[in-house]
C-alpha positions, 0 to 999 in steps of 0.5 A: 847202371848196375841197379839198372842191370839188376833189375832187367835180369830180374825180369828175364824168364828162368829159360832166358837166364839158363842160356845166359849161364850156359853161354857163360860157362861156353866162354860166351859162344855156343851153338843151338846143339851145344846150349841144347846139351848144357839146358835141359829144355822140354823141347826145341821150341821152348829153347827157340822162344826163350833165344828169341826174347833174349836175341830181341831184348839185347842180351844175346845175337844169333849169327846164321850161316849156311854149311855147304856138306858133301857125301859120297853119291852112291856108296858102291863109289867108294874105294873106287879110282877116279877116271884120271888115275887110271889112265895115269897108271896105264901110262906110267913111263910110256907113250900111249895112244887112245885106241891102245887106251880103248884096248885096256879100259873095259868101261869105254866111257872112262876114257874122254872123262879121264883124258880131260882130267889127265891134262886138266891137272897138267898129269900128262900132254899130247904128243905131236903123234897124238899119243899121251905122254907122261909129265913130271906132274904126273910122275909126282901124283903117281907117288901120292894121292891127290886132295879130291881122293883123300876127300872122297876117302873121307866122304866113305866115313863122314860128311865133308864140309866145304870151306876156303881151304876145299871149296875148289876140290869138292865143286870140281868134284861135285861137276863130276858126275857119279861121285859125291851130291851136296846138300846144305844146312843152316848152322846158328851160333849163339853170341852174348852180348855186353848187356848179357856179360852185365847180367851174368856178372851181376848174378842170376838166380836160377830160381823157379819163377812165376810170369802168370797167375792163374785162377788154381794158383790163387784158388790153392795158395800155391803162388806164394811158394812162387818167386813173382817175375816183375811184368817188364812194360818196355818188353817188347812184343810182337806186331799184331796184323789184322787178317787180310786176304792175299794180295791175287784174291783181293785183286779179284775181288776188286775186279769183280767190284769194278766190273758189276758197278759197270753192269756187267755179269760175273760167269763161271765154266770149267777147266776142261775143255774140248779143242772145239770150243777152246779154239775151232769155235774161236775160228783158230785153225787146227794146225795153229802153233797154239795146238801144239803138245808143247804149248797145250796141256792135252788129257788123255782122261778123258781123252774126248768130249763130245761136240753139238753136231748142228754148231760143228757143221757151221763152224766147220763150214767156216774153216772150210770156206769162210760160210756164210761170212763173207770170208774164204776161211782157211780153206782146209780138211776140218776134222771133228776128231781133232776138235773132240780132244780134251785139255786144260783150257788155254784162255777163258775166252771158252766161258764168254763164247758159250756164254754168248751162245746162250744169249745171243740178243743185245745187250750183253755184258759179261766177264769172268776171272779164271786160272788158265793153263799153258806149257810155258817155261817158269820166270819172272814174268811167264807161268804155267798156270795163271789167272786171265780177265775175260770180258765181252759186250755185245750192243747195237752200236758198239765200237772199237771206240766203245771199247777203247774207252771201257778198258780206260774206264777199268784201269783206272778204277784200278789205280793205272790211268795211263795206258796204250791201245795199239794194232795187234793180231788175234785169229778171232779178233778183228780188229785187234789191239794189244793193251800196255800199261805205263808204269815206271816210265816202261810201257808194260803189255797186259794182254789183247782185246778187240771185236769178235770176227763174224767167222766166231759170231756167225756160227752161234747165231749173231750179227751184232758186233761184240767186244771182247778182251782178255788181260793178265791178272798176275802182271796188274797184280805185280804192278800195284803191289810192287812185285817185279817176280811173277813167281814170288805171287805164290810163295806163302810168306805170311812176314811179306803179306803182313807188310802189304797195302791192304788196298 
């Protein structure tokens, strides 16, 4: 066993066998800071790489913890009175009412704050009349001062850490407004281990040591003044991971994949738009929710794109009163003013709908995948910003049943062959239908689709039926990968990436 233990110190590196000694002489329990002082390293990063090979080869463990420290706000706070004991003074052995209070107490905002403290820490009561009254507490904490004011008179000279003994003082502080803010810091203690107790018994050589030769070394002689480290082939090593792309843009990637192997055509448009093509061409009424300031990121640079006249008074005339489409429209005052307004767009549905405008002779197949963008709050299944699978196609026959079959078709060339068409609503779409996905045994909804109205194809100069769709392209990514937080998508943990499917 000892031989054994002999030869593993042998091979550990001269800064491994430096925090070795220095934990010895710190009884075997040392801080980064406190073995940093001991060992004169060039740097925090060679302590932190020999630590780590020691912590991996067994001679050491790293405990981590969080230290919670709280200091004063502002300084000008210091010295200051908190609310509650100026209101105890101001009573002292009287009965007092809070309009005398008000009379007294030049900050008037004081007061609430400091009646709640008064009776929150049992200093004074209210009288059937309505007026504070001194109690035997509060006669107490007259003649002495409080744990919260002696840890705001520390917090005038030094940081205070939170532990078992202070925690409810400081948080009760820290929901205080004004006095004191929090913040918080990692603390790594560093113990040794049994294996490493064994290597220090054994004796360490604190000689300078070779672990490489190189071509100056053998070239000049030098390594022979050199003691050479014996090459450990049981040392463990790190993990070695190919590059691969994230999992979103290997997502895209497949999608496009899929839907050119379908005969479709990928198209690309910009994020800004005006409101004309985002959602009057899309027959959505100007006084739509969807409009909103709260829903919609509007720009105020610049703050208009002009609109093509001749297709602006056929859209309008379909707002106004259905046109030429069989349709009464939303019988309504269309406003060019409003449509001309900027944003960034809602849905990439605006790239297909131009694209139509374009081509406007069957067949058509088109999709496109881009970043929309929405004022929704941020959680773990809602983002501001997100990636949306747009797709149309436009033939003579073309289905509800068609399209029915072709979004079977993609989510199962994407892995999920089980999924749901029901009746859904849309202002451009009719019929409708929503698109849900089963996936461990929840339907999950994955966006809308559904065929043009002709008030949206009219306009442009068609009559043949298009089908459309738009899908959710973080929730597919979610599901195949496993994510159950929409927002973890986008946090750069390179650890995580590694550990993926690269399918």
């Amino acid at each position: 066993m000892a031989a054994n233990v002999k030869r593993s110190a042998e091979e550990l590196s001269l800064s491994e066998k430096k925090i070795l000694a220095a934990l010895a002489t710190l009884k075997g329990r040392a801080t980064l800071g406190q073995i940093a002082d001991a060992v004169n390293f060039k740097g925090p990063v060679q302590l932190m790489n020999a630590l780590n090979w020691l912590k991996a080869k067994g001679y050491v463990w790293v405990d981590e913890k969080v230290i919670r420290c709280y200091t004063l706000k502002d300084r000008s706070v210091a010295g200051s009175k908190l609310p509650e004991r100026i209101m105890l003074e101001l009573i002292a052995d009287r009965e007092i009412g809070l309009d005398e209070i008000a009379t007294m107490v030049k900050d008037k905002s004081l007061i609430g704050v400091g009646v709640g403290w008064l009776r929150r820490k049992g200093w004074a009561s209210l009288t059937e009349s309505k007026k504070l009254q001194i109690t035997d507490a509060g006669r107490k904490a007259l003649a002495s001062t409080g744990e919260d004011e002696v840890l705001l008179g520390r917090m005038e000279r030094e940081e205070v850490e939170e532990n078992s003994s202070n925690e409810t003082v400081l948080r009760d502080l820290l929901s205080r407004r004004d006095f004191v803010k929090l913040h918080e810091r990692m603390v790594r203690e560093v113990s040794m281990l049994p294996r490493g107790e064994d290597a220090v018994r054994q004796g360490l050589s604190l000689e300078e040591d070779l672990s490489q030769l190189s071509p100056e070394l053998l070239k000049s002689g030098k390594w022979k003044g050199f003691k050479l480290r014996p090459y450990d082939l049981a040392a463990p090593v790190q993990a070695t991971t190919g590059a691969r792309l994230h999992p979103i843009a290997r997502t895209m990637k497949q999608i496009s994949q899929v839907f050119t192997e379908m005969g479709f055509t990928e198209i690309e448009d910009d994020y800004v738009q005006n409101t004309f093509w985002d959602m009057d061409v899309l027959f959505t009424p100007q006084d739509h929710p969807a409009r909103d300031m709260q829903d919609t990121f509007y720009l105020s640079h610049p703050r208009e794109l002009p609109i093509d006249n001749g297709l602006s008074r056929k859209v309008r005339n379909v707002h106004q009163t259905g046109g030429n489409t069989g349709s009464s429209g939303w019988r309504y005052e269309w406003s060019s003013t409003e449509a001309r307004k900027t944003l960034l767009r809602t849905h990439t549905t605006v790239a297909t709908i131009r694209y139509l405008r374009e081509h406007r002779n069957p067949p058509v197949k088109a999709f496109t995948v881009g970043r929309i963008f929405r004022r929704e709050a941020m959680d773990a299944t809602h983002l501001s910003e997100f990636y949306q699978i747009e797709g149309i196609l436009m033939e003579k026959k073309a289905s509800l049943d068609m399209l029915c079959n072709l979004l079977k078709q993609f989510y199962s060339k994407m892995g999920l062959d089980t999924i749901r068409l029901r009746p859904g609503y849309f202002p451009y779409t009719e019929p409708s239908m929503e698109v849900d996905v089963l996936y461990n045994g929840k339907w999950i909804e994955m966006g809308g689709s559904g065929i043009f109205r002709p008030e949206v194809l009219r306009p442009l100069g068609i009559r043949d039926r298009v089908l459309a769709w738009g899908l959710g392209l973080e929730r597919l990514v979610m599901l195949r990968h496993g994510f159950t937080d929409i927002r973890d998508l986008y946090i750069s943990d390179i650890s995580q990436l590694r550990k993926m499917s690269s399918v």
